[in-house]
N, C-alpha and C positions, 0 to 999 in steps of 0.2 A: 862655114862654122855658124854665122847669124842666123841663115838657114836652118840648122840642122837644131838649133836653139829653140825656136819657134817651135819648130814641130815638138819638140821635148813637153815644150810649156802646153801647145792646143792639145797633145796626147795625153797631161797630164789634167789639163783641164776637163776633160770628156771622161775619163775615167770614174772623175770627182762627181760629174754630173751624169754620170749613169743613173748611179739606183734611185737619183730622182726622176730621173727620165722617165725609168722604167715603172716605177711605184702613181707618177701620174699617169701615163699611158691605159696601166690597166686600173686603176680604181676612178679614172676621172676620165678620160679621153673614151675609153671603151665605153664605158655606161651611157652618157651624155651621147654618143652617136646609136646604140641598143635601143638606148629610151627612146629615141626621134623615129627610127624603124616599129619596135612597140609599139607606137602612138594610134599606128594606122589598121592595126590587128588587134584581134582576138584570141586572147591566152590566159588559161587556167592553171598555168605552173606544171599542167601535168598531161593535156589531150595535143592534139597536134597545134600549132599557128595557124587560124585562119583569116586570112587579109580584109578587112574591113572599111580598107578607104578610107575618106572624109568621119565615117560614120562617130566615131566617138568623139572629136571634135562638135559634130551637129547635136549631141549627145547633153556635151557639156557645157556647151551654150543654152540649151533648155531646159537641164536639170537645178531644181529648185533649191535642192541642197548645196550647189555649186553654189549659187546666186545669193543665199544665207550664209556661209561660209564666206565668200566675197566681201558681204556685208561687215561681219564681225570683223574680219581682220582689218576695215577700211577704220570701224571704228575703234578698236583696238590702234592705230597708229594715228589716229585721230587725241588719243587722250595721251597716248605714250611717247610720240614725238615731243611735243611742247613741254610737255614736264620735265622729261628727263633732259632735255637744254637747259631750260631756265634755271632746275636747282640746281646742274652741273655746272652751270658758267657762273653762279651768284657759290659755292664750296670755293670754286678754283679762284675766284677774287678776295675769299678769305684767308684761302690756304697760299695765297701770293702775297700775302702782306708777310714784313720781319717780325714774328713774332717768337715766342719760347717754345720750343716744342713742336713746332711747326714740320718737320718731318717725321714723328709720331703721329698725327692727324692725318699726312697726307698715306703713310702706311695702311691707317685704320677703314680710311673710306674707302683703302684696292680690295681689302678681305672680301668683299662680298664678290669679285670679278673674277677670283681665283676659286670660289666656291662652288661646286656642281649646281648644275640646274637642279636635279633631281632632290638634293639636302635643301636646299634655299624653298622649292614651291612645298617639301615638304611642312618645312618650320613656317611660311607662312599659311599654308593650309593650317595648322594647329594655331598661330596667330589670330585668324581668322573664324575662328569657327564659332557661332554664333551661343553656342552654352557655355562652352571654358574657356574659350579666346581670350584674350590679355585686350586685345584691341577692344572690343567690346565692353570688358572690363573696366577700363579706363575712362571710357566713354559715359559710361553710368556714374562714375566718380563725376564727370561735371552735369550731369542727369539728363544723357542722351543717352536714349533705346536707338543700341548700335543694331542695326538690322540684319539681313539673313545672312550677308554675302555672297558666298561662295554657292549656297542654294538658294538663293534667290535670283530669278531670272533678272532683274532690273539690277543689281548688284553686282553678277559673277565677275561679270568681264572687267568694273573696276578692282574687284577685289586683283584680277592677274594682271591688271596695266599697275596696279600697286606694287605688288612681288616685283616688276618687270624693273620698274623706273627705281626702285630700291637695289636690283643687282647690278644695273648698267653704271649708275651714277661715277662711281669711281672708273669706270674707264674709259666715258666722255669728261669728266673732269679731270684726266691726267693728258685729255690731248687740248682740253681750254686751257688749261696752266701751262703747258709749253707754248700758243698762242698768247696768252697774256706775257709770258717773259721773252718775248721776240718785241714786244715794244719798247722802243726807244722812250730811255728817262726823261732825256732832256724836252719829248712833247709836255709831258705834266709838271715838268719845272716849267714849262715856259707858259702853260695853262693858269701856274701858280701865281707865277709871279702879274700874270694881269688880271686875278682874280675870280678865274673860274670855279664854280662849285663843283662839290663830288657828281652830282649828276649830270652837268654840263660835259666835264670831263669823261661820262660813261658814255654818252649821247654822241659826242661829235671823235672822240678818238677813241675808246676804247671799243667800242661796239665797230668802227667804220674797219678799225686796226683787224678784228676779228673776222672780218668777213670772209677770207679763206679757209679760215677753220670753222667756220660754221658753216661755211657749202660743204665740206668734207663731212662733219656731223650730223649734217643733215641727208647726205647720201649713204654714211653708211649707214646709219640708224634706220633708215627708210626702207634698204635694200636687207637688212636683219628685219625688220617691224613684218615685213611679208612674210618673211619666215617663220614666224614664231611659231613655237608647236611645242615643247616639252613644258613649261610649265602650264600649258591649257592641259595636256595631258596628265600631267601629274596631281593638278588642282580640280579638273574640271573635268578632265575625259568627253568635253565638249558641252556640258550639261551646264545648269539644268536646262531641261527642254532644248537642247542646240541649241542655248544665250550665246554660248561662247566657240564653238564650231567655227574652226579655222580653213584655211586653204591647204596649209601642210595633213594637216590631221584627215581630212577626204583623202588627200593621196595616199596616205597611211592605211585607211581603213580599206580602201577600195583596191590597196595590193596586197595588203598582209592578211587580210580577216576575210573580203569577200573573193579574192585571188582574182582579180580583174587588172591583169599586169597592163593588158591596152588603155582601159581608160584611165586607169592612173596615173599612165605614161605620158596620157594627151592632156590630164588636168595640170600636170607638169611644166607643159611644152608652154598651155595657156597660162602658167605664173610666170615661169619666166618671159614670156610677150610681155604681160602687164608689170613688170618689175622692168625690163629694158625699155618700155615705153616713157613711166613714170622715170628712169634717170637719165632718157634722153634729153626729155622735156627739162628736166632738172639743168641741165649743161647746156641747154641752148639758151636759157635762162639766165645764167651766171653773169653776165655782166650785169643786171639788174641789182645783184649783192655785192656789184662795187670792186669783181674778185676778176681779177684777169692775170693767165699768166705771163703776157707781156711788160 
Protein backbone atom coordinates (compact mmCIF):
# COMPACT_ATOMS: atom_id res chain seq x y z
CA UNK A 1 0.00 0.00 0.00
CA UNK A 2 3.13 2.49 0.90
CA UNK A 3 4.34 1.29 -2.29
CA UNK A 4 1.59 1.91 -4.33
CA UNK A 5 1.30 5.54 -2.59
CA UNK A 6 4.52 6.59 -3.86
CA UNK A 7 4.09 5.72 -7.09
CA UNK A 8 0.50 7.78 -6.92
CA UNK A 9 2.58 10.82 -5.54
CA UNK A 10 6.04 10.29 -8.33
CA UNK A 11 3.10 9.96 -11.13
CA UNK A 12 1.58 12.74 -9.98
CA UNK A 13 4.47 14.58 -9.48
CA UNK A 14 5.71 14.03 -13.40
CA UNK A 15 2.57 14.86 -14.69
CA UNK A 16 2.87 18.41 -12.96
CA UNK A 17 6.29 18.70 -14.30
CA UNK A 18 5.65 17.82 -17.90
CA UNK A 19 4.65 20.91 -19.57
CA UNK A 20 7.54 22.34 -18.01
CA UNK A 21 9.71 19.72 -19.09
CA UNK A 22 8.56 19.89 -22.32
CA UNK A 23 8.21 23.93 -22.77
CA UNK A 24 12.15 23.97 -21.70
CA UNK A 25 13.21 21.09 -23.73
CA UNK A 26 12.06 22.75 -26.88
CA UNK A 27 12.65 26.53 -26.47
CA UNK A 28 15.71 26.24 -24.27
CA UNK A 29 17.54 22.68 -24.36
CA UNK A 30 16.87 22.41 -28.35
CA UNK A 31 18.34 25.97 -29.32
CA UNK A 32 21.25 26.11 -26.93
CA UNK A 33 22.47 22.61 -28.44
CA UNK A 34 21.33 24.19 -32.53
CA UNK A 35 23.15 27.17 -31.59
CA UNK A 36 26.57 25.13 -30.64
CA UNK A 37 26.13 22.76 -34.03
CA UNK A 38 25.32 26.42 -35.95
CA UNK A 39 28.52 27.80 -34.55
CA UNK A 40 30.56 25.80 -36.71
CA UNK A 41 28.46 26.32 -40.29
CA UNK A 42 27.48 28.46 -42.75
CA UNK A 43 23.65 29.34 -43.08
CA UNK A 44 21.62 31.90 -44.73
CA UNK A 45 18.04 30.86 -43.40
CA UNK A 46 17.34 29.72 -46.68
CA UNK A 47 20.63 27.78 -49.13
CA UNK A 48 21.80 24.67 -47.82
CA UNK A 49 24.27 24.30 -44.30
CA UNK A 50 27.59 24.34 -45.25
CA UNK A 51 30.15 23.28 -42.42
CA UNK A 52 32.76 25.80 -41.73
CA UNK A 53 34.88 24.40 -38.74
CA UNK A 54 36.79 26.67 -36.55
CA UNK A 55 36.22 29.23 -39.25
CA UNK A 56 33.70 31.69 -37.67
CA UNK A 57 35.14 31.44 -34.32
CA UNK A 58 38.76 32.68 -36.00
CA UNK A 59 36.24 35.10 -37.58
CA UNK A 60 35.22 36.63 -34.45
CA UNK A 61 38.29 36.99 -32.70
CA UNK A 62 39.41 39.24 -35.57
CA UNK A 63 36.46 41.08 -36.29
CA UNK A 64 36.71 44.66 -35.24
CA UNK A 65 33.13 45.23 -34.55
CA UNK A 66 33.24 42.28 -32.22
CA UNK A 67 36.18 43.94 -30.33
CA UNK A 68 34.12 47.60 -30.21
CA UNK A 69 31.18 45.91 -29.18
CA UNK A 70 33.26 43.98 -26.39
CA UNK A 71 34.49 47.34 -25.58
CA UNK A 72 31.08 49.13 -24.96
CA UNK A 73 29.52 46.47 -23.05
CA UNK A 74 32.92 46.27 -20.72
CA UNK A 75 32.22 49.93 -20.30
CA UNK A 76 28.76 49.86 -19.99
CA UNK A 77 29.12 47.42 -16.80
CA UNK A 78 31.87 49.30 -15.90
CA UNK A 79 29.54 52.46 -15.09
CA UNK A 80 26.41 50.37 -14.39
CA UNK A 81 27.58 47.94 -11.93
CA UNK A 82 28.65 50.31 -9.18
CA UNK A 83 25.86 52.73 -9.36
CA UNK A 84 23.20 50.59 -9.43
CA UNK A 85 24.70 48.85 -5.89
CA UNK A 86 25.62 51.84 -4.20
CA UNK A 87 22.12 53.87 -4.83
CA UNK A 88 20.35 50.38 -4.30
CA UNK A 89 21.88 49.58 -0.94
CA UNK A 90 22.04 53.46 0.32
CA UNK A 91 17.22 53.39 -0.84
CA UNK A 92 17.13 49.98 0.86
CA UNK A 93 18.93 51.49 4.17
CA UNK A 94 16.31 54.19 4.06
CA UNK A 95 13.46 52.34 3.20
CA UNK A 96 14.60 49.86 6.34
CA UNK A 97 14.17 52.41 8.80
CA UNK A 98 10.41 52.74 10.97
CA UNK A 99 9.10 55.27 9.27
CA UNK A 100 5.31 56.46 7.97
CA UNK A 101 4.67 55.41 4.90
CA UNK A 102 7.31 53.44 4.45
CA UNK A 103 5.63 50.74 2.38
CA UNK A 104 4.29 53.18 -0.16
CA UNK A 105 8.01 54.22 -1.08
CA UNK A 106 9.17 50.84 -1.09
CA UNK A 107 5.97 50.05 -3.82
CA UNK A 108 7.08 53.39 -5.63
CA UNK A 109 10.78 52.42 -6.22
CA UNK A 110 9.41 48.40 -7.76
CA UNK A 111 7.23 50.54 -10.55
CA UNK A 112 10.06 50.98 -12.74
CA UNK A 113 11.01 46.88 -12.50
CA UNK A 114 7.57 45.95 -13.55
CA UNK A 115 7.78 48.43 -16.50
CA UNK A 116 8.84 47.24 -20.16
CA UNK A 117 12.11 47.92 -21.40
CA UNK A 118 10.74 49.15 -24.35
CA UNK A 119 8.22 52.18 -22.51
CA UNK A 120 11.12 53.06 -19.99
CA UNK A 121 14.17 53.58 -22.84
CA UNK A 122 11.32 55.24 -24.70
CA UNK A 123 10.48 58.09 -21.88
CA UNK A 124 14.08 58.28 -21.23
CA UNK A 125 14.96 58.71 -24.84
CA UNK A 126 12.34 61.89 -24.77
CA UNK A 127 13.93 62.66 -21.22
CA UNK A 128 17.04 62.93 -22.84
CA UNK A 129 17.03 64.52 -25.77
CA UNK A 130 18.96 67.39 -26.20
CA UNK A 131 16.18 70.24 -27.46
CA UNK A 132 13.06 69.29 -25.34
CA UNK A 133 14.36 67.02 -22.80
CA UNK A 134 13.30 67.86 -19.26
CA UNK A 135 16.98 66.66 -18.22
CA UNK A 136 18.55 69.28 -20.04
CA UNK A 137 15.97 71.52 -18.95
CA UNK A 138 16.71 71.48 -15.58
CA UNK A 139 20.22 71.58 -16.11
CA UNK A 140 19.93 75.16 -17.68
CA UNK A 141 17.75 76.12 -14.65
CA UNK A 142 21.17 75.85 -12.59
CA UNK A 143 23.18 77.24 -15.99
CA UNK A 144 24.58 73.99 -17.34
CA UNK A 145 24.56 73.38 -21.29
CA UNK A 146 23.25 69.88 -20.76
CA UNK A 147 24.96 68.16 -23.68
CA UNK A 148 23.91 65.96 -26.75
CA UNK A 149 23.34 62.69 -25.10
CA UNK A 150 22.05 60.23 -26.69
CA UNK A 151 23.85 61.67 -30.11
CA UNK A 152 26.70 62.46 -28.85
CA UNK A 153 29.35 59.77 -29.08
CA UNK A 154 31.16 60.73 -25.66
CA UNK A 155 27.58 60.76 -23.90
CA UNK A 156 25.38 57.98 -25.51
CA UNK A 157 26.34 55.23 -23.58
CA UNK A 158 26.01 57.33 -20.14
CA UNK A 159 22.80 58.47 -21.25
CA UNK A 160 21.66 54.06 -21.43
CA UNK A 161 23.84 53.25 -18.19
CA UNK A 162 21.33 56.07 -16.88
CA UNK A 163 17.94 54.50 -18.17
CA UNK A 164 19.61 51.24 -16.88
CA UNK A 165 20.56 51.86 -13.21
CA UNK A 166 17.08 54.01 -13.05
CA UNK A 167 14.99 50.62 -14.03
CA UNK A 168 17.03 48.06 -11.96
CA UNK A 169 17.27 50.02 -8.72
CA UNK A 170 14.23 48.75 -7.27
CA UNK A 171 14.89 45.30 -7.80
CA UNK A 172 18.47 45.17 -6.33
CA UNK A 173 17.09 47.28 -3.62
CA UNK A 174 14.22 44.79 -2.75
CA UNK A 175 16.93 41.93 -2.37
CA UNK A 176 19.41 44.71 -0.01
CA UNK A 177 16.41 45.22 2.11
CA UNK A 178 15.86 41.52 2.73
CA UNK A 179 19.80 41.39 3.36
CA UNK A 180 19.52 44.35 5.73
CA UNK A 181 16.37 42.76 7.69
CA UNK A 182 18.24 39.29 8.18
CA UNK A 183 20.52 41.32 10.61
CA UNK A 184 20.40 40.67 14.05
CA UNK A 185 19.24 43.81 16.31
CA UNK A 186 20.95 43.21 19.12
CA UNK A 187 24.55 43.81 16.82
CA UNK A 188 23.57 47.67 16.73
CA UNK A 189 22.20 47.76 20.22
CA UNK A 190 25.30 46.40 21.25
CA UNK A 191 27.30 48.73 18.87
CA UNK A 192 25.00 51.49 20.61
CA UNK A 193 25.53 50.94 23.72
CA UNK A 194 29.54 51.18 23.44
CA UNK A 195 29.20 54.03 21.21
CA UNK A 196 29.63 53.35 17.97
CA UNK A 197 28.75 55.82 15.16
CA UNK A 198 26.42 55.57 12.20
CA UNK A 199 29.38 54.91 9.97
CA UNK A 200 31.33 52.76 12.20
CA UNK A 201 28.23 50.63 12.34
CA UNK A 202 27.89 50.66 8.35
CA UNK A 203 31.69 49.80 8.10
CA UNK A 204 32.35 46.94 10.45
CA UNK A 205 28.56 45.10 10.43
CA UNK A 206 26.42 46.32 8.08
CA UNK A 207 28.50 46.21 5.07
CA UNK A 208 30.43 42.73 6.54
CA UNK A 209 26.55 41.35 7.38
CA UNK A 210 25.88 41.99 3.46
CA UNK A 211 28.39 40.37 1.93
CA UNK A 212 26.33 37.39 0.62
CA UNK A 213 24.02 39.44 -0.79
CA UNK A 214 26.27 41.50 -2.48
CA UNK A 215 28.15 38.41 -4.25
CA UNK A 216 24.64 37.62 -5.33
CA UNK A 217 24.28 41.25 -6.70
CA UNK A 218 26.93 41.39 -8.08
CA UNK A 219 26.66 38.08 -10.02
CA UNK A 220 23.47 38.65 -11.22
CA UNK A 221 23.83 42.04 -12.35
CA UNK A 222 27.07 41.23 -14.12
CA UNK A 223 25.56 38.14 -15.78
CA UNK A 224 22.44 40.73 -17.10
CA UNK A 225 25.27 43.86 -17.63
CA UNK A 226 26.51 41.30 -20.76
CA UNK A 227 23.28 40.98 -21.79
CA UNK A 228 22.04 44.28 -22.17
CA UNK A 229 20.55 44.88 -25.64
CA UNK A 230 16.93 46.43 -25.53
CA UNK A 231 17.35 49.69 -24.34
CA UNK A 232 20.69 50.29 -26.63
CA UNK A 233 18.29 49.22 -29.01
CA UNK A 234 15.50 51.21 -28.30
CA UNK A 235 17.63 54.40 -27.42
CA UNK A 236 20.47 53.95 -29.56
CA UNK A 237 20.36 51.26 -32.21
CA UNK A 238 23.96 51.08 -31.43
CA UNK A 239 24.81 54.86 -32.52
CA UNK A 240 26.00 57.38 -32.71
CA UNK A 241 28.93 56.06 -34.69
CA UNK A 242 28.78 52.40 -32.73
CA UNK A 243 29.48 54.60 -29.20
CA UNK A 244 27.06 52.25 -27.85
CA UNK A 245 27.31 48.84 -30.04
CA UNK A 246 26.75 46.01 -27.64
CA UNK A 247 27.62 42.15 -27.78
CA UNK A 248 23.78 41.18 -27.88
CA UNK A 249 23.02 43.65 -30.55
CA UNK A 250 26.02 42.05 -33.24
CA UNK A 251 24.32 38.78 -32.52
CA UNK A 252 21.00 40.31 -33.45
CA UNK A 253 22.21 42.09 -36.33
CA UNK A 254 24.40 39.34 -37.72
CA UNK A 255 21.19 36.83 -37.54
CA UNK A 256 18.21 38.74 -38.10
CA UNK A 257 19.38 41.59 -40.74
CA UNK A 258 22.56 40.03 -42.29
CA UNK A 259 21.03 36.27 -41.85
CA UNK A 260 24.52 34.83 -40.92
CA UNK A 261 22.83 32.15 -38.53
CA UNK A 262 26.73 30.59 -37.97
CA UNK A 263 28.46 33.44 -37.03
CA UNK A 264 25.96 34.72 -34.83
CA UNK A 265 25.65 31.42 -33.30
CA UNK A 266 29.63 31.57 -32.64
CA UNK A 267 29.47 35.16 -31.32
CA UNK A 268 27.11 33.67 -28.85
CA UNK A 269 28.98 30.62 -27.80
CA UNK A 270 32.12 33.47 -27.33
CA UNK A 271 29.59 35.56 -24.60
CA UNK A 272 28.60 32.90 -23.03
CA UNK A 273 32.71 31.79 -22.55
CA UNK A 274 33.27 35.36 -21.38
CA UNK A 275 30.16 35.46 -19.01
CA UNK A 276 31.06 31.75 -17.55
CA UNK A 277 34.69 32.81 -17.21
CA UNK A 278 33.92 36.20 -15.49
CA UNK A 279 31.37 34.17 -12.83
CA UNK A 280 33.68 31.59 -12.37
CA UNK A 281 36.44 33.87 -11.54
CA UNK A 282 33.68 35.57 -9.35
CA UNK A 283 33.20 32.21 -7.14
CA UNK A 284 36.42 31.25 -6.83
CA UNK A 285 36.78 34.71 -5.35
CA UNK A 286 34.08 34.63 -2.80
CA UNK A 287 35.74 34.04 0.13
CA UNK A 288 37.70 37.26 -0.29
CA UNK A 289 33.82 39.05 0.28
CA UNK A 290 33.81 37.30 3.65
CA UNK A 291 30.69 35.02 2.02
CA UNK A 292 30.96 31.39 2.60
CA UNK A 293 28.35 28.91 2.61
CA UNK A 294 29.87 26.89 5.44
Amino acid sequence: MVGFTKWNKAKTLAIFLLPSLIGMTVFVIIPIVSSLGLSFTKWDLIGDIQWVGLANYSRVIRDPNIHGALLHTLQFIAGYLPSVMIISLGVAMLLNQKLKGVVFYRALYFIPVITSWVAVSMIWKWLLNPEYGIVNYLLSLIGIAGPGWLVDADWAMIGVILTSVWKDIGFITVIYLAGLQEIPDHLYEAAAIDGVNGWQKFRHITWPMLSSTTFFVVTISLINSFQVFDQVWVMTEGGPAGATSVMVQQIYLNAFRYYKMGYASAISWVLFIIIFAFTFAQNRMQKKWGYSDE
